[in-house]
ZAMARGU-4260 file (C-alpha; in steps of 0.2 Angstrom, whole numbers, plus 5000, padded with zeros to 4 digits):
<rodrens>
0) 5632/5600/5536 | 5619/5589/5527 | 5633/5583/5514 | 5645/5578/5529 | 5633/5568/5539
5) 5626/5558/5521 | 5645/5555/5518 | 5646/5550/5538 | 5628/5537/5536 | 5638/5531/5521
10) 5654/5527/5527 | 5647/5521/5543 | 5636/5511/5536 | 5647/5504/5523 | 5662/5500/5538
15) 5650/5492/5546 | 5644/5481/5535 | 5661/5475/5529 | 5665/5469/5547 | 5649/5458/5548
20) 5651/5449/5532 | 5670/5447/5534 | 5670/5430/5541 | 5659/5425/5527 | 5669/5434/5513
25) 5685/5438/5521 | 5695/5442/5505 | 5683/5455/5494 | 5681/5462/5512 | 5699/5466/5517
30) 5702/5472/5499 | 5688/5486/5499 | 5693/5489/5519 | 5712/5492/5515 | 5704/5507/5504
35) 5697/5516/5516 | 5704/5527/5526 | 5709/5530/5544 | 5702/5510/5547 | 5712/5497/5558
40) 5727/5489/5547 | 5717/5475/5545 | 5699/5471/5548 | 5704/5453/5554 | 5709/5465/5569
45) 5692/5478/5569 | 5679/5473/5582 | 5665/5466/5577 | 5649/5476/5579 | 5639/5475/5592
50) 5620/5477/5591 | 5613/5495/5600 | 5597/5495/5605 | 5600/5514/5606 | 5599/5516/5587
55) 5582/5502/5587 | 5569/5512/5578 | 5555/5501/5575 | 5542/5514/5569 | 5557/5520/5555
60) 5559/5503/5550 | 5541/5498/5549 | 5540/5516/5538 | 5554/5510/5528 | 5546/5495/5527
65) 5529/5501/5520 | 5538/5512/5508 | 5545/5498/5499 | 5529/5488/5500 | 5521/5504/5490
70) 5536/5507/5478 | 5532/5487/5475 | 5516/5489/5471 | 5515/5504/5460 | 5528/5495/5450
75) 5517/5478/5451 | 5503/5490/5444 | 5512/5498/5433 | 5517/5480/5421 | 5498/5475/5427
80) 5490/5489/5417 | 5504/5488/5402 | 5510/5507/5405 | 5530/5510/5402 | 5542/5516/5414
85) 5540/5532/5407 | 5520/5533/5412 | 5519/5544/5428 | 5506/5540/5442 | 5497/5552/5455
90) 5500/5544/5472 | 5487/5547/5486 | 5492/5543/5506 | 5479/5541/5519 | 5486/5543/5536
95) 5479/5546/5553 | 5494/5545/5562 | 5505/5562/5562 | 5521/5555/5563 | 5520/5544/5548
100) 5511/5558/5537 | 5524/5570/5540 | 5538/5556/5535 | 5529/5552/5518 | 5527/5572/5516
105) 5546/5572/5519 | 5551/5558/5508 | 5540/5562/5494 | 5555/5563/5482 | 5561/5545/5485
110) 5544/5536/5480 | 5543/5550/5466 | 5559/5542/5459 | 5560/5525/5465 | 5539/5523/5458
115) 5541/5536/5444 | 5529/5545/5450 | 5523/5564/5446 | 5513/5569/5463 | 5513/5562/5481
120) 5499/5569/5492 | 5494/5564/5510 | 5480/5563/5517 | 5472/5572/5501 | 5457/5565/5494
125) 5461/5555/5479 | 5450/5558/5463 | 5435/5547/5460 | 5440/5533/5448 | 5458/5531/5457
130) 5465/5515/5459 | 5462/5509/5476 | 5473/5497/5487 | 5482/5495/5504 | 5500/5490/5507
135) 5502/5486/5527 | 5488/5493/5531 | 5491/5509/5524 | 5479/5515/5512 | 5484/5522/5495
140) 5476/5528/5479 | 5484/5530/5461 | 5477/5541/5449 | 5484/5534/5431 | 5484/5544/5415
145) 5475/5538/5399 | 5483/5525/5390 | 5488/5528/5373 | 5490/5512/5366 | 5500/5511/5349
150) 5495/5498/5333 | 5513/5491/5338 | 5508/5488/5357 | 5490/5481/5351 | 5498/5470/5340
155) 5509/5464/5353 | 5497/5462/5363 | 5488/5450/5355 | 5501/5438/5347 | 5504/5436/5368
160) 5487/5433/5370 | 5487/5419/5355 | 5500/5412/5363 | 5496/5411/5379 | 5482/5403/5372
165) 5488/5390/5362 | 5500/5384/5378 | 5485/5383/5388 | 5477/5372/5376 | 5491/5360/5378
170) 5492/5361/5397 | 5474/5357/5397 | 5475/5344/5385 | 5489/5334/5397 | 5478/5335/5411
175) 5461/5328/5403 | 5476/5314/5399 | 5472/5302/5413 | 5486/5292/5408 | 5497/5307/5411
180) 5486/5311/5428 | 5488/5294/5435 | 5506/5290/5430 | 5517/5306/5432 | 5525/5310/5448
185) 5512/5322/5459 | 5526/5339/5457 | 5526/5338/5437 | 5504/5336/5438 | 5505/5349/5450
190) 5516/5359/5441 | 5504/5359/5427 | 5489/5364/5437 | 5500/5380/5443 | 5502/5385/5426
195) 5485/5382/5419 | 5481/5395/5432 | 5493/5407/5428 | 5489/5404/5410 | 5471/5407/5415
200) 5475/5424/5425 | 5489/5428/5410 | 5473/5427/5398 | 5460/5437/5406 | 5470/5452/5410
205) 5477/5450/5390 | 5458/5450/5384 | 5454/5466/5394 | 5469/5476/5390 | 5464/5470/5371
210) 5447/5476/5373 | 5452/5495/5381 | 5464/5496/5368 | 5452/5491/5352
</rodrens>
């Protein structure tokens, strides 16, 4: 029963979708609708959908919603801190609402594969020392395993952090260029202060992922 109504969700959603973006793609459209089956002929002929507020679930989509933020931000975290893909994380949810717990309880497996994780608890108190954030006002803790740097990935790390370096000396060097200041057009100058201070940023977090890893 379960298998038939995924298979149902898909193929509903998927009809659906092809009869709202027909007048903007009307060819790749009627191609994949002419290969499903029991359709109208032609979906030049299918009516068009027509919005339900029946099946207006705000509290699922503002779920959905949240989930994505914290797959988002685990991943974020995860290139922040330098682990792999293959690094998994302990996530902890806090929720007071029962509702919302008991959909994250449910769901586990989705942010356990979409965030590589290997543990979702609710409303569980995370370790001390757990990363600490929020994402929609939600509040979420990861607990992150030790890092095992390789001489490879310290090495790495430190021909990005001469790099990075080395660029910045050049974009500082154009803007203490008055010349350059007072003559360029204001995008290219401000173009340049946005990427001293990503530069900036890029550095700092390069120097302390050097200093753990020493």
């Amino acid at each position: 029963a379960r298998k038939l109504a995924t298979q149902h969700a898909l193929v509903t959603t998927l009809e659906t979708t092809l009869r709202l973006l027909h007048p903007f793609m009307p060819f790749i459209t009627e191609e994949i609708w002419q290969k499903l089956g029991d359709a109208e002929q032609s979906i030049m002929v299918a009516p068009y959908p027509v919005f339900s507020e029946e099946l207006d679930d705000t509290d699922a989509a503002r779920l959905i919603d949240t989930m994505r933020g914290i797959i988002t931000r685990i991943r974020n975290l995860r290139a922040e801190k330098g682990f792999t893909p293959k690094d998994r994380f302990k996530l902890y949810i806090s929720y007071d609402v029962e509702r919302d717990a008991r959909f994250f309880s449910e769901y586990a497996y989705l942010l356990m594969e979409l965030a590589r994780l290997s543990e979702v608890h609710v409303n569980e108190q995370p370790p001390a020392g757990a990363f600490q954030d929020a994402v929609n006002g939600v509040a979420i803790a990861v607990e992150l395993p030790e890092k095992v740097v390789t001489p490879e990935e310290l090495e790495k790390t430190r021909r990005e952090l001469q790099k990075s370096r080395q660029e910045l000396e050049g974009v500082e060097a154009r803007l203490a260029n008055g010349q350059f200041v007072n003559n360029a057009p204001p995008n290219v100058v401000a173009g340049a202060q946005a990427r001293r201070a990503e530069l900036v940023a890029r550095i700092a977090e390069l120097e302390k992922n050097e200093a753990v890893s020493s």
